[in-house]
C-alpha positions as a printed NumPy array, in Angstrom:
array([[-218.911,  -72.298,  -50.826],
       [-215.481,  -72.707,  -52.989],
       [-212.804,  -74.03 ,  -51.434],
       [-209.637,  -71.875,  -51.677],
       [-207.595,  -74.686,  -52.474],
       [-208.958,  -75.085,  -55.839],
       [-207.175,  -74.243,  -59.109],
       [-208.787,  -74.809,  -61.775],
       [-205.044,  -75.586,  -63.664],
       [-203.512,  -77.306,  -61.285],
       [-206.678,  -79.514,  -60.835],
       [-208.002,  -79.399,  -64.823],
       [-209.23 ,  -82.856,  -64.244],
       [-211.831,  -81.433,  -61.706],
       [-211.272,  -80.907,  -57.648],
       [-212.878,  -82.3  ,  -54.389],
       [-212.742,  -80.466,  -51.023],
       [-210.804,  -82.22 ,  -47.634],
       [-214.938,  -83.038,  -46.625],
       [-215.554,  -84.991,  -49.451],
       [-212.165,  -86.376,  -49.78 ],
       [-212.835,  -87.846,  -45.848],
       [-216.718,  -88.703,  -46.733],
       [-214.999,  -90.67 ,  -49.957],
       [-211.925,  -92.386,  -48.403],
       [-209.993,  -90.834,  -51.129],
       [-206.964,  -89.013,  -51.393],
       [-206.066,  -85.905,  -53.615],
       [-203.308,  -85.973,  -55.78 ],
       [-200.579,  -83.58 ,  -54.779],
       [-199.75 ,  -80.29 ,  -56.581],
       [-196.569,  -80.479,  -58.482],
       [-196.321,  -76.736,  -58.08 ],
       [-194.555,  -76.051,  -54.853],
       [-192.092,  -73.945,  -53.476],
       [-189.856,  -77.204,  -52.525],
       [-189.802,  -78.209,  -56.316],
       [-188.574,  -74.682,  -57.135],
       [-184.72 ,  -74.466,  -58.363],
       [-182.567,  -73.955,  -55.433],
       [-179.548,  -71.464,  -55.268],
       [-176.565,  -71.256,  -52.743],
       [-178.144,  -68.392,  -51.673],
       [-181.616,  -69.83 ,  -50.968],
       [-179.986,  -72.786,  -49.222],
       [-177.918,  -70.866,  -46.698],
       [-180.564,  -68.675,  -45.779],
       [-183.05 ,  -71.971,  -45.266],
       [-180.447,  -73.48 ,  -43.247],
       [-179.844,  -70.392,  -40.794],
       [-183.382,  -70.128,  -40.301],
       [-184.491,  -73.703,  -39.66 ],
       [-181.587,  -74.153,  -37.669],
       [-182.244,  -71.569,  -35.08 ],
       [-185.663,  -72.642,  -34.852],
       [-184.644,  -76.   ,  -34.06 ],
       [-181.836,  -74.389,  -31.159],
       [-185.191,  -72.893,  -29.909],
       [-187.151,  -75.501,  -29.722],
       [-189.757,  -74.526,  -31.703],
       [-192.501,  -76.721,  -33.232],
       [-193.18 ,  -75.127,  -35.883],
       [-192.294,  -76.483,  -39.331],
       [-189.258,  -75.509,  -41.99 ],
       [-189.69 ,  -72.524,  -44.044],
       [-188.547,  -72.926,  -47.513],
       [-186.596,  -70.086,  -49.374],
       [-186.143,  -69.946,  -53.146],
       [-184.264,  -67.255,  -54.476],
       [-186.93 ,  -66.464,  -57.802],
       [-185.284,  -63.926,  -59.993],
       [-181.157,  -63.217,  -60.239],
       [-180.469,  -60.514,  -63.195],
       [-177.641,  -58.122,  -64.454],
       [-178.978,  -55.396,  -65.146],
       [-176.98 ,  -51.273,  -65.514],
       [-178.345,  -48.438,  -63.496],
       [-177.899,  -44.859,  -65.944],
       [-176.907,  -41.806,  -64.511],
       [-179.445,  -39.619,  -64.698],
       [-179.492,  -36.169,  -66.348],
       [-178.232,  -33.397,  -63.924],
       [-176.086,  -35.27 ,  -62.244],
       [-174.094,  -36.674,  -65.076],
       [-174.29 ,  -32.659,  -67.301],
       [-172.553,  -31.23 ,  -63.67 ],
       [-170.337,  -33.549,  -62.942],
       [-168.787,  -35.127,  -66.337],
       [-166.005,  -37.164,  -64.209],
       [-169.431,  -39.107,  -62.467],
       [-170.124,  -42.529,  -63.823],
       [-172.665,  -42.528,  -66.722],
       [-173.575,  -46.368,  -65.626],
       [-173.725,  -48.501,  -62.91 ],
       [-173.074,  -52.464,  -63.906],
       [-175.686,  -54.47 ,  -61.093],
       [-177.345,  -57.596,  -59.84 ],
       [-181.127,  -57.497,  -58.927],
       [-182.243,  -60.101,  -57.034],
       [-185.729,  -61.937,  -55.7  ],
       [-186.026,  -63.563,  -53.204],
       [-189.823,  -65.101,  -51.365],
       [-189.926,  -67.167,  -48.309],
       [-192.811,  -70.087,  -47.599],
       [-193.911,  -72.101,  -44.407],
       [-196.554,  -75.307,  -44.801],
       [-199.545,  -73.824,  -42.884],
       [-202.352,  -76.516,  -42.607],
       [-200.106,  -78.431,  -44.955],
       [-200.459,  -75.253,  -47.666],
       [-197.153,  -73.736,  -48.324],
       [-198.073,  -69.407,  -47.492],
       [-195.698,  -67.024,  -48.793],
       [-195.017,  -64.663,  -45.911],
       [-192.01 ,  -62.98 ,  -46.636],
       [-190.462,  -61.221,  -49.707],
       [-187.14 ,  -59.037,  -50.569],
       [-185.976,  -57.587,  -53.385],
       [-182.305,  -56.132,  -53.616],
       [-179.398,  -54.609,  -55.699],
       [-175.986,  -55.766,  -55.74 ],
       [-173.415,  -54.133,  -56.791],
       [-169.541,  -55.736,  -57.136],
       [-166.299,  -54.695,  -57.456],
       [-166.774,  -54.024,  -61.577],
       [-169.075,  -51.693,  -60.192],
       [-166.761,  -47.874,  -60.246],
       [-167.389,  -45.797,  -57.36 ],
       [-168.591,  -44.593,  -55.489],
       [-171.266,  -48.147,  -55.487],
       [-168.327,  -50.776,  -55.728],
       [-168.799,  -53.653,  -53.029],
       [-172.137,  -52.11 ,  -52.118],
       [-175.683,  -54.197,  -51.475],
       [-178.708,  -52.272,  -51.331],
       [-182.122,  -53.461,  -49.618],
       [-184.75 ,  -52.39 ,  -52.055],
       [-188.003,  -53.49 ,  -50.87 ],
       [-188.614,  -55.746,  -47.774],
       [-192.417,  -56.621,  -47.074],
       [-194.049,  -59.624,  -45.06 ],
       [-197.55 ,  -60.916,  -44.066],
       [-198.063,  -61.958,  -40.072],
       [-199.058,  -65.924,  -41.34 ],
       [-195.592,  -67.15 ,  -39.71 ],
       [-195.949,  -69.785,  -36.426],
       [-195.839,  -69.594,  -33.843],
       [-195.987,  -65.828,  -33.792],
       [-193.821,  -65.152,  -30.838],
       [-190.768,  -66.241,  -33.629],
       [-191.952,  -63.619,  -36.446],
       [-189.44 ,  -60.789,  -36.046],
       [-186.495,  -63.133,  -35.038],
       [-187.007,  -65.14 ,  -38.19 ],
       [-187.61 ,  -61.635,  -40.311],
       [-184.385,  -60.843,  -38.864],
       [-182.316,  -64.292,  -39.193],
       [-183.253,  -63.704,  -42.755],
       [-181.555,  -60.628,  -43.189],
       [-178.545,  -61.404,  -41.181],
       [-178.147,  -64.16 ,  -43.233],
       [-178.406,  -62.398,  -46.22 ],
       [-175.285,  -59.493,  -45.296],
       [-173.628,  -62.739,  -44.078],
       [-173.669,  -64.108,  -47.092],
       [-172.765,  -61.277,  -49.153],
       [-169.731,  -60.58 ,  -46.587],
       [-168.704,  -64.436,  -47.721],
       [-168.719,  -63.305,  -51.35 ],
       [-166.521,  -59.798,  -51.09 ],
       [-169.117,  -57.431,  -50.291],
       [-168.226,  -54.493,  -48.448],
       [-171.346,  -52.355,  -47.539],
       [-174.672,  -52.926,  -47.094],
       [-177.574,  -49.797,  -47.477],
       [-181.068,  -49.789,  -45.749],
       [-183.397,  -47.086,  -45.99 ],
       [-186.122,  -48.019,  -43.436],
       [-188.998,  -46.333,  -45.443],
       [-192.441,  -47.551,  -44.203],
       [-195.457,  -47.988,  -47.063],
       [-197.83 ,  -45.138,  -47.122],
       [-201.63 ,  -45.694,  -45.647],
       [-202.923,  -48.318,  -48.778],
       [-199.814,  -48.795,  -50.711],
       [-198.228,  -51.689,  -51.11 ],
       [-194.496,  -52.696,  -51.636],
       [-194.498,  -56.697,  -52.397],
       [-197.856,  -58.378,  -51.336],
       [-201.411,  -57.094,  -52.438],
       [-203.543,  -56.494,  -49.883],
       [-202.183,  -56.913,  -46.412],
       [-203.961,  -57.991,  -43.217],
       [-206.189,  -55.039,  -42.096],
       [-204.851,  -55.892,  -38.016],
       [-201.343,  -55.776,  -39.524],
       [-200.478,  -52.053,  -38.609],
       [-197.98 ,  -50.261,  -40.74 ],
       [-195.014,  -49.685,  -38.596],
       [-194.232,  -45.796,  -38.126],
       [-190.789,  -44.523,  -38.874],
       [-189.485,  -44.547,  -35.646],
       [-190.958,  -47.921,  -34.795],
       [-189.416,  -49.183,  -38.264],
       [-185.796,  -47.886,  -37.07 ],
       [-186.108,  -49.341,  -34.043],
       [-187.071,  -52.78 ,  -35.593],
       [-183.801,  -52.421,  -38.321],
       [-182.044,  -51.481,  -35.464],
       [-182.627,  -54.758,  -33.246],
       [-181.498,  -56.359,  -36.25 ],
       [-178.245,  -55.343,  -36.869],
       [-177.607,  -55.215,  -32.987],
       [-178.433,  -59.033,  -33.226],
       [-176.124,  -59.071,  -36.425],
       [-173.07 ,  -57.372,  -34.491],
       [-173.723,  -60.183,  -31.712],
       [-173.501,  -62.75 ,  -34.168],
       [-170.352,  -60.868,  -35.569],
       [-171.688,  -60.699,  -39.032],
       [-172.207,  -56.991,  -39.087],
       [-168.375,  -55.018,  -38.137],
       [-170.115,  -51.627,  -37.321],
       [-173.367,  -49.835,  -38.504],
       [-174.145,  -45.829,  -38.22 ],
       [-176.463,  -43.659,  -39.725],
       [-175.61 ,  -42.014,  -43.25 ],
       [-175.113,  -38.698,  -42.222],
       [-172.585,  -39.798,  -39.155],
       [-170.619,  -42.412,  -42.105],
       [-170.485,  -39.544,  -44.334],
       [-168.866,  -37.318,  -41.597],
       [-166.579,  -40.04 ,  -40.425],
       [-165.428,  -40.424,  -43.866],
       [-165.231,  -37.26 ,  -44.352],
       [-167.229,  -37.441,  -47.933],
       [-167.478,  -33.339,  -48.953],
       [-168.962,  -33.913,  -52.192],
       [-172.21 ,  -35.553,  -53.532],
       [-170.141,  -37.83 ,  -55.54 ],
       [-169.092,  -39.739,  -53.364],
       [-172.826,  -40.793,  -51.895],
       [-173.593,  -44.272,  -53.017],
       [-175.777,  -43.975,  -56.008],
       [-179.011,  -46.812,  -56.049],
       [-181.434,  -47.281,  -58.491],
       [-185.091,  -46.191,  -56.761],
       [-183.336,  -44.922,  -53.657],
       [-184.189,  -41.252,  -52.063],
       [-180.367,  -39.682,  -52.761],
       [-180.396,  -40.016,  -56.663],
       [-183.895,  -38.303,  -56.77 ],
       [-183.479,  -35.262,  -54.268],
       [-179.836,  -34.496,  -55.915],
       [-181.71 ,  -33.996,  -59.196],
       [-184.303,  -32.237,  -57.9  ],
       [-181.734,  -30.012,  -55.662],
       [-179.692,  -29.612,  -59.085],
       [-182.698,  -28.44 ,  -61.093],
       [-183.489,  -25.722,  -58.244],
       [-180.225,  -24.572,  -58.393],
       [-179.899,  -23.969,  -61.901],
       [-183.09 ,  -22.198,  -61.587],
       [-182.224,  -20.327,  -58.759],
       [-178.984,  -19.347,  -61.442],
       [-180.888,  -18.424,  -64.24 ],
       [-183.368,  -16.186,  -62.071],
       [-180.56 ,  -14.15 ,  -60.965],
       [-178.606,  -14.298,  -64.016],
       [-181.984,  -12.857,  -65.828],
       [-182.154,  -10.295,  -62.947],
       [-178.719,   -8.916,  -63.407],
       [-179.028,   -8.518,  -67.05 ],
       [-182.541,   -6.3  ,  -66.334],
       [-180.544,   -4.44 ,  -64.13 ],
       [-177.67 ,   -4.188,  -66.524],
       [-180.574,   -2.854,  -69.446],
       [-182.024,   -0.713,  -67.064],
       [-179.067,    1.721,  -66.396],
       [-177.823,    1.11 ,  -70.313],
       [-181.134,    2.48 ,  -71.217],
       [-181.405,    4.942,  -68.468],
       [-180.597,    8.674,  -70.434],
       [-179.627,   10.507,  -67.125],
       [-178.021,    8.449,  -64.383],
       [-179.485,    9.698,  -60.95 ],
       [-180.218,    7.864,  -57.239],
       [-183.449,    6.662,  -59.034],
       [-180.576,    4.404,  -61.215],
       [-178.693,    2.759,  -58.934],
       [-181.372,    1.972,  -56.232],
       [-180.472,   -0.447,  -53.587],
       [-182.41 ,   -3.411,  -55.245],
       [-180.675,   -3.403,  -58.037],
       [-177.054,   -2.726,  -56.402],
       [-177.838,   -5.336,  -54.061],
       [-178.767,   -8.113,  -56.696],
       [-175.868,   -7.538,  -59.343],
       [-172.651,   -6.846,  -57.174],
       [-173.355,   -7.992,  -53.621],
       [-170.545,  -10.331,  -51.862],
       [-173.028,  -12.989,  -51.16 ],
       [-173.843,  -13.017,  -54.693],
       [-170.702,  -13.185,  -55.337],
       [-170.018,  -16.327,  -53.23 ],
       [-172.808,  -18.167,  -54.171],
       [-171.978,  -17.956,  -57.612],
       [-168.443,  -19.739,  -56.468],
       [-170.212,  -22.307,  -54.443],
       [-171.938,  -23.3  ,  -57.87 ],
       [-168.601,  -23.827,  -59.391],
       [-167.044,  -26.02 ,  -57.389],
       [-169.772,  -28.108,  -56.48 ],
       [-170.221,  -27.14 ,  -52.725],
       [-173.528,  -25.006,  -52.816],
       [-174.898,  -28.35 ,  -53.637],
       [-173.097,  -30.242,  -51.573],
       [-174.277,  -27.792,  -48.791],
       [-177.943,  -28.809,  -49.618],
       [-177.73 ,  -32.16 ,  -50.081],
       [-176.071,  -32.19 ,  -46.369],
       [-178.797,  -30.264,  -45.196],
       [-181.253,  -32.589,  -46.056],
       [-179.027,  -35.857,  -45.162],
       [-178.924,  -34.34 ,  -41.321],
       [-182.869,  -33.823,  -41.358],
       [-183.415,  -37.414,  -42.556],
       [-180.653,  -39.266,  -41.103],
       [-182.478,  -41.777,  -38.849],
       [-183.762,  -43.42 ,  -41.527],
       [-180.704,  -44.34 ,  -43.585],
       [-178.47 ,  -47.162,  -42.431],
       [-174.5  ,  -47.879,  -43.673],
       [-174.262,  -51.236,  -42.769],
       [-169.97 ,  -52.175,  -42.684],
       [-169.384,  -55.756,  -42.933],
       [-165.67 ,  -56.058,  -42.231],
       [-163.209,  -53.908,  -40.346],
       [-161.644,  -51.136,  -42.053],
       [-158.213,  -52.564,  -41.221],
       [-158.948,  -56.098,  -43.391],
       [-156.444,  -57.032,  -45.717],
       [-157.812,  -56.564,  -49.763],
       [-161.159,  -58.227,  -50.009],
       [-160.481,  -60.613,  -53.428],
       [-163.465,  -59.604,  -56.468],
       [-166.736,  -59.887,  -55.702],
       [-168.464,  -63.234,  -56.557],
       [-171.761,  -64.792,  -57.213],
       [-171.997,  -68.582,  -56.618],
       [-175.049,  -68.619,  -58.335],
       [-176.297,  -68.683,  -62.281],
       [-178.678,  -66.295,  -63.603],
       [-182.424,  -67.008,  -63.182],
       [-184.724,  -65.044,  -65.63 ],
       [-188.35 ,  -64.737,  -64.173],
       [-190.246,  -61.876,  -65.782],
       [-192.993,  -61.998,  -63.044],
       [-190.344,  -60.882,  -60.503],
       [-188.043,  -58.56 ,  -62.195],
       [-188.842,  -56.083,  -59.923],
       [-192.143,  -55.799,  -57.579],
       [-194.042,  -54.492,  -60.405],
       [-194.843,  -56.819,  -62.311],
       [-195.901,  -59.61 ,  -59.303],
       [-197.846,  -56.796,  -57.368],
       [-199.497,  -55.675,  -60.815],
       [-200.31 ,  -59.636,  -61.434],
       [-201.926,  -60.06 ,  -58.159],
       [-203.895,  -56.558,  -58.092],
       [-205.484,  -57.954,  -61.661],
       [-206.518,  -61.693,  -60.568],
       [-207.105,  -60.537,  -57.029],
       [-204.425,  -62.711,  -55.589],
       [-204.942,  -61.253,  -51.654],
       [-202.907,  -61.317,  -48.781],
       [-205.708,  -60.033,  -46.225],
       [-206.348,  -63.001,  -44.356],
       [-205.075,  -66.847,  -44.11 ],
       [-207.654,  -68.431,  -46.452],
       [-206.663,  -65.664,  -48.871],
       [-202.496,  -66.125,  -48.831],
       [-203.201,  -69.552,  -49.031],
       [-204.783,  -69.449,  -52.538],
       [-202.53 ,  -66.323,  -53.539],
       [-199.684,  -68.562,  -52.505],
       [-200.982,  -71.256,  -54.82 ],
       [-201.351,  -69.512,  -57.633],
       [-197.82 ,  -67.253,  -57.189],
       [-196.3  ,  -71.393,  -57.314],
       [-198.375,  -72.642,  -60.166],
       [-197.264,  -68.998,  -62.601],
       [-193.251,  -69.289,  -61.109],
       [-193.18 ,  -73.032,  -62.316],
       [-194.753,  -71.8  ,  -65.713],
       [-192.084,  -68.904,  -66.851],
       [-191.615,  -70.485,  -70.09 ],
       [-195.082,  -69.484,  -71.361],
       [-196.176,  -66.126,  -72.632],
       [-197.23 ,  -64.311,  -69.909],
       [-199.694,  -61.909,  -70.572],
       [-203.763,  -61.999,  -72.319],
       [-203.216,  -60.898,  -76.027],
       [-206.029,  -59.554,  -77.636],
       [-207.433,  -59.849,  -81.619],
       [-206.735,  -56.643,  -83.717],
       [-209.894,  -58.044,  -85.674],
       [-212.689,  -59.058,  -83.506],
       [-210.961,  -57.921,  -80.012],
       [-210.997,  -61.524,  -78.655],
       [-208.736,  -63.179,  -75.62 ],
       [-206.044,  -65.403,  -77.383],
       [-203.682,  -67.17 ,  -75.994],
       [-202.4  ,  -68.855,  -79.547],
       [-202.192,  -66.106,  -82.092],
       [-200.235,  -64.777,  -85.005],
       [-197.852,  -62.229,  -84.341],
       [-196.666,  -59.335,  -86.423],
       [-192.859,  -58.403,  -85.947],
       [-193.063,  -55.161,  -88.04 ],
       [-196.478,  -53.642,  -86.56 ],
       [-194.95 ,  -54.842,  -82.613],
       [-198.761,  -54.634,  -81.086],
       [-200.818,  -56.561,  -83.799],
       [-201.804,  -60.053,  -83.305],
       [-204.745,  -62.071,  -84.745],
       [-206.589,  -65.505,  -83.517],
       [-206.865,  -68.131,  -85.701],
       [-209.947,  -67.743,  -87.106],
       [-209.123,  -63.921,  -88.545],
       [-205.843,  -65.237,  -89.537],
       [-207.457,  -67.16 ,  -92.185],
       [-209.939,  -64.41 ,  -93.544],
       [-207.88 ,  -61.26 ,  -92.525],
       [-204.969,  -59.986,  -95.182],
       [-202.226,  -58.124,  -93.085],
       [-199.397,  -56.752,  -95.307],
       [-196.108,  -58.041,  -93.611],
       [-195.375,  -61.365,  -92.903],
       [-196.986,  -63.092,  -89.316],
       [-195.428,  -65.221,  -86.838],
       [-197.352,  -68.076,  -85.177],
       [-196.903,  -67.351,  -81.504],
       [-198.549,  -69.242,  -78.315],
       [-199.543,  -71.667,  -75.476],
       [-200.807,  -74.485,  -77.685],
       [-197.826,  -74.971,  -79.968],
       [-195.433,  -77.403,  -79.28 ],
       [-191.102,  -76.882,  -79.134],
       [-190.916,  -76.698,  -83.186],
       [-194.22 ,  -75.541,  -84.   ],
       [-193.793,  -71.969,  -84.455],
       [-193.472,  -70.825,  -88.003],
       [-193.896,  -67.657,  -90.224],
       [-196.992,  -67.056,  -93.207],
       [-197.8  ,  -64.475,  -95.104]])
């Protein structure tokens, strides 16, 4: 047996198990890499506080989670094609904050990861129709939490704190689309818990819907609705005016409702000019000339009208409403303050910027962990996937990826790094014997602050 504790570079000096530790009398020397010694935000700290201190009001025996906001980055959401050729008025960019954010409880005295969120923030230098807007990208979580009776309440105290927060800082808005994984995928954690059921739509709305009932009782939320009933309320007639988030469902079905309408326009524009040929071609005009087909596609009324829906906007405004009633349910407008507040002041962020490749986005993490088989499936699993997220979140600084010889296709972690060519490296020992015509760049784990240097 292995136990799942060990790691091999947290432990390089070798490991012993909890058995032999007890048969020995000895102790093991704590890992350094742990989600307390993380850097702490504002953020992080006000959502540790809410939850640990409504687990203490309840009475609950269970230890204090830890939250550590991992990843805070500006980044600009682009407008994409269709939207921005139709509509030239429309923002071409949308100025954001992306943010990470992983929560941990000490299970057997092994900090789990059990809870993840990724979202988008977007302040008042944002233009409209996103300005004072927060968007819940991904939410995911593994049952590990205890005592389980506490799970969703704590799920939720996390999210209430989180629109709590950004109502403290100037936000207006908050978005949810409450989008269950399909059978297999994933959104944050490899490998779930095969008795963890994925919710079902309905079920999922429900569950989003306890919470900001919760949130209202707490008075942190003002009002929520779905999007379809805030659009009518608001009385929002044209599709810009629907928030606009990067990976949400509205960009992508607007683009894909422009592109059939322009191809529904060029069909009949292409059918009216075969028409139009036809009877210039025709030598003797007769009935067989102007059939009804033809009459009825070139000078119809409801032609005629749809051709003025296209240019003002509406027949794609129709559409897009269309769709919004169908999927309603799903899509949550979250108001934090009352629409009679005085003139919220800008938009703030008490925090600094914290660059961490492996979580900027789910990508990357979810990528790492499907590669070293970092699995969420069962307790013993998390516990050494939890490990191992710590030990490569306390190790950012390093390069973070396997680089492999042009030469003789080796693993290198040390290597020498060609700026010009972008994807040619070489190990040491090719470097010497191998002649590469532009200048290389020593690059790697094993060089120290002022080692790296340039050679020909």
């Amino acid at each position: 047996k292995i136990c799942v504790l060990y790691h091999e570079s947290i432990w390089p000096e070798g490991y012993q198990c909890d058995g032999c530790l007890r048969e020995l009398k000895n102790v093991r020397r704590e890992s350094k890499f742990t989600a307390k010694r993380l850097p702490t935000t504002k953020l992080g700290n006000f959502l540790e506080e809410k939850v640990n201190s409504f687990l203490r009001n309840a009475g609950c025996d269970a230890g204090e989670v830890t939250i550590r906001v991992v990843s805070s980055c500006n980044k600009v959401l682009d407008t994409r094609p269709g939207m921005r050729d139709r509509f030239s008025s429309f923002p071409t960019q949308f100025p954001y904050r992306t943010k990470a954010l992983f929560v941990f409880e000490e299970i057997d005295g092994i900090e789990v990861c059990f809870f993840g969120m990724h979202v988008q923030e977007y302040g008042s230098d944002s233009p409209a129709p996103n300005t004072r807007r927060v968007y819940i990208s991904y939410l995911d979580s593994v049952h590990f939490f205890r005592p389980k009776q506490y799970r969703t309440v704590v799920y939720h105290e996390i999210l209430i704190g989180y629109l709590e927060f950004c109502k403290m800082n100037g936000f207006q808005t908050a978005h949810i689309w409450a989008c269950p994984p399909g059978e297999g995928d994933d959104y944050i954690f490899h490998c779930h818990p095969i008795e963890q059921k994925i919710p079902k739509p309905k079920r999922l709305v429900e569950w989003y819907r306890n919470m900001l009932e919760r949130g209202k009782a707490q008075q942190v939320i003002n009002e929520f609705k779905d999007i379809f009933a805030h659009c009518t309320d608001e009385e929002i007639t044209a599709v810009t005016e629907i928030p606009y988030f990067e990976g949400d469902f509205w960009p992508n079905v607007i683009e894909e409702t422009i592109k059939e309408i322009d191809q529904e326009e060029e069909e009949r524009k292409a059918s009216v000019a075969n028409v139009d040929q036809q009877r210039v071609g025709s030598k003797k005009v007769g009935k067989r000339g102007t059939n009804k087909k033809g009459s009825k596609k070139a000078g119809s009324g409801r032609s005629s009208k749809k051709t003025t829906l296209l240019v003002t906007g509406d027949d794609l405004s129709q559409k897009i409403y269309q769709t919004m009633d169908k999927h309603k349910e799903v899509f949550f407008v979250v108001l934090l303050h009352p629409p009679s507040s005085s003139p919220l002041p800008a938009t703030t962020d008490p925090d600094s910027l914290i660059t961490c490749d492996l979580m900027d986005g789910r990508d990357a993490f979810l990528n790492l962990a499907r590669e070293k088989h970092w699995e969420f499936s069962s307790l013993r699993r998390a516990k050494y996937s939890s490990l191992s997220m710590l030990y490569e979140l306390h190790n950012q600084g390093g390069d973070r990826f396997v680089y492999s010889c042009n030469s003789c296709n080796a693993d290198i972690e040390m290597r020498w790094h060609c700026k010009e060519c972008g994807d040619y490296d070489l190990c040491q020992s090719c470097y010497t014997k191998t002649t590469h015509e532009h200048p290389l760049e020593k690059l790697g784990f094993d060089m120290g602050p002022e080692e790296s240097t340039t050679s020909n």
